[in-house]
C-alpha positions, 0 to 999 in steps of 0.5 A, spaced: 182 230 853 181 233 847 177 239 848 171 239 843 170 232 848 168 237 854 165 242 850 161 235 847 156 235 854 154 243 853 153 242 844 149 237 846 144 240 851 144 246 847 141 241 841 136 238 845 134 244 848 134 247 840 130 241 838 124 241 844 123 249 843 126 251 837 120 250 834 115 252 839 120 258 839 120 260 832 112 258 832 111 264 838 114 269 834 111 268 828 105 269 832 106 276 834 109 278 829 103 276 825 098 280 831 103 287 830 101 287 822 093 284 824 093 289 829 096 295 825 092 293 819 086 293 824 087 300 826 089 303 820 082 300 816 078 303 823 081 309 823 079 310 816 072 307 817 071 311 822 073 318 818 068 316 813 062 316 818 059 320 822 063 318 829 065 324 833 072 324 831 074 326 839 072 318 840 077 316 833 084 315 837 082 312 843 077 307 840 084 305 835 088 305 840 084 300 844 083 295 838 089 296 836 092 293 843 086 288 844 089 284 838 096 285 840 094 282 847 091 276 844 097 275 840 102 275 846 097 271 850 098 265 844 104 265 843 107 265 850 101 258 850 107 255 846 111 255 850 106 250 856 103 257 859 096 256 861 092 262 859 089 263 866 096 263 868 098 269 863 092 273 867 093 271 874 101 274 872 098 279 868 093 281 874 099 281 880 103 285 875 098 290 873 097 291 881 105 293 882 105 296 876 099 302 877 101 303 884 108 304 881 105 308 876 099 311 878 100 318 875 099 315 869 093 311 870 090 318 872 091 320 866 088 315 863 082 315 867 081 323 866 082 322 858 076 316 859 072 322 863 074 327 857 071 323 853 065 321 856 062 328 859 065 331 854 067 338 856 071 340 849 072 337 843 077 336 837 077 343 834 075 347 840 080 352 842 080 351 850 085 355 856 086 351 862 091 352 867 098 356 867 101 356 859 095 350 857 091 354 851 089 352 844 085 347 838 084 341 840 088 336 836 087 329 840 085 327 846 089 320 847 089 315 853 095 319 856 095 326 853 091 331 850 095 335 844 093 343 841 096 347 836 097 353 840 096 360 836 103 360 833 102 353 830 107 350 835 105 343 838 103 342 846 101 336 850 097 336 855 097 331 861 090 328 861 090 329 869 092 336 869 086 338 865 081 334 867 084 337 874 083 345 874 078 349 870 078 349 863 075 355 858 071 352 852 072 358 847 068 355 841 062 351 847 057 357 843 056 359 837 056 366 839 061 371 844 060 377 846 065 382 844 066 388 850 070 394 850 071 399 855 075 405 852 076 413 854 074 420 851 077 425 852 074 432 855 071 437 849 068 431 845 061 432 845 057 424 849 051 424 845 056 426 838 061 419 841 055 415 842 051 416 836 057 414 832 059 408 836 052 405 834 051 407 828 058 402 827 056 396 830 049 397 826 052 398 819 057 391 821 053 384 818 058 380 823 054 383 829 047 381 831 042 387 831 035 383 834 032 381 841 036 381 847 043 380 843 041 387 840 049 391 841 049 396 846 054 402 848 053 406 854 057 412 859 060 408 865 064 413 869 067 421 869 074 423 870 079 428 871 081 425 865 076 424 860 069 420 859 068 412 860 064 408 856 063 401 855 061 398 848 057 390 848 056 386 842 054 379 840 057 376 834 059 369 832 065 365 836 068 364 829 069 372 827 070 375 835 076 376 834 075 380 828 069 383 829 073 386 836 079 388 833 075 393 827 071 395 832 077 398 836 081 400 830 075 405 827 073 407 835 080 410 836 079 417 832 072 417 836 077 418 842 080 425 841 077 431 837 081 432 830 087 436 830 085 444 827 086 444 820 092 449 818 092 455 816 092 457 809 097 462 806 094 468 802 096 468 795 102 473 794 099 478 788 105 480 784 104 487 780 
């Protein structure tokens, strides 16, 4: 028998088979390439919208994310009803996979359901500076479905899983509007206390970023005397986003105020030539 007789069978199931589902086939594709570029195109249109309105910008990546997956959802669904399968069918799948899947990946699904928890209480937002367990510290870029994304103060990028913050304690450093900055520092004997603590007033008082009024008002106090030296503790308000400059001036210029100035040196007497 000549063999492209015996191959004739296979060709011909092959082109019936082509013929029944090449069209639905090709039909299938079509529909979830379509549904990729809707649902891209939906996500990029509500990311911009949402950028011009007043919408916490907290919420913007999770609610794009959640569009952008729905459509395509829909689009997986269409496409495999070419092929005969009732849509109740893909759900009553989808339900039993999505079972084994999450008991397979439940540490996922934890982290979706913090980051859904983050967004709703809110315990920080995008552009809060935050500290949480271990390395965990910086802005806040993204919260999203699985992780958390900060710049760290040297610009590198970290993510975070959502479970892991929303597990252990966070520190919103940006939650107020003010910080207190507090400085306890050391004189040494010799320096006269009233001397110290008027100039250490007088300070504060003359820097604008520190508040002056009401029960924020700076204070300085002695807190201990040693063998070594005299103790004080300073308190300032000032607004969370100068804290840091604010902390950092105040103990440069209270360096000098901690030792007495060096003797000044002799000046020779002039030589008289005759």
């Amino acid at each position: 028998m000549d063999p492209i007789d015996r191959l004739r069978p296979t060709y011909d199931t092959i082109s019936a088979i082509a013929v029944t589902y090449g069209v639905d086939l090709l039909l299938a594709i079509i529909i979830v390439a379509v549904g990729w570029w809707i649902s891209n195109a939906v996500a990029n249109a509500l990311r911009r919208t949402l950028a011009r309105t007043n919408v916490d910008a907290t919420l913007t990546p999770i609610l794009v994310s959640l569009a952008m997956w729905a459509i395509r959802v829909v689009a997986i669904v269409a496409a495999l009803g070419k092929f005969g399968i009732a849509a109740a069918s893909i759900l009553t799948v989808l339900g039993a996979a999505g079972l084994a899947i999450g008991l397979a990946l439940q540490g996922t699904l934890q982290n979706i359901a913090a980051g859904l928890m983050l967004l709703l209480l809110r315990p920080f937002r995008v552009g809060d500076y935050i500290e949480g367990i271990g390395t965990t510290a910086g802005t806040v870029n993204e919260i999203g479905l699985f992780t958390t994304r900060l710049t760290k103060a040297d610009g590198i990028a970290m993510y975070v899983p959502n479970s892991t913050i929303w597990a252990n304690p966070v520190t919103n450093y940006s939650a107020n509007e003010r910080r207190r900055v507090v400085i306890n520092f050391q004189a040494q004997h010799g320096l006269k206390v009233e001397h110290v603590l008027g100039e250490l007033r007088r300070l504060m008082s003359d820097d604008p970023r520190i508040v002056q009024d009401g029960p924020s008002a700076p204070w300085v106090a002695v807190t201990d005397y040693t063998d070594t030296g005299v103790k004080f503790n300073l308190g300032a308000w000032t607004r969370a986003s100068d804290h840091q400059t604010v902390q950092a001036d105040l103990l440069r210029k209270i360096q000098p105020l901690t030792r007495e100035p060096a003797p000044a040196a002799p000046v020779d007497a002039p030589v008289q030539t005759s």
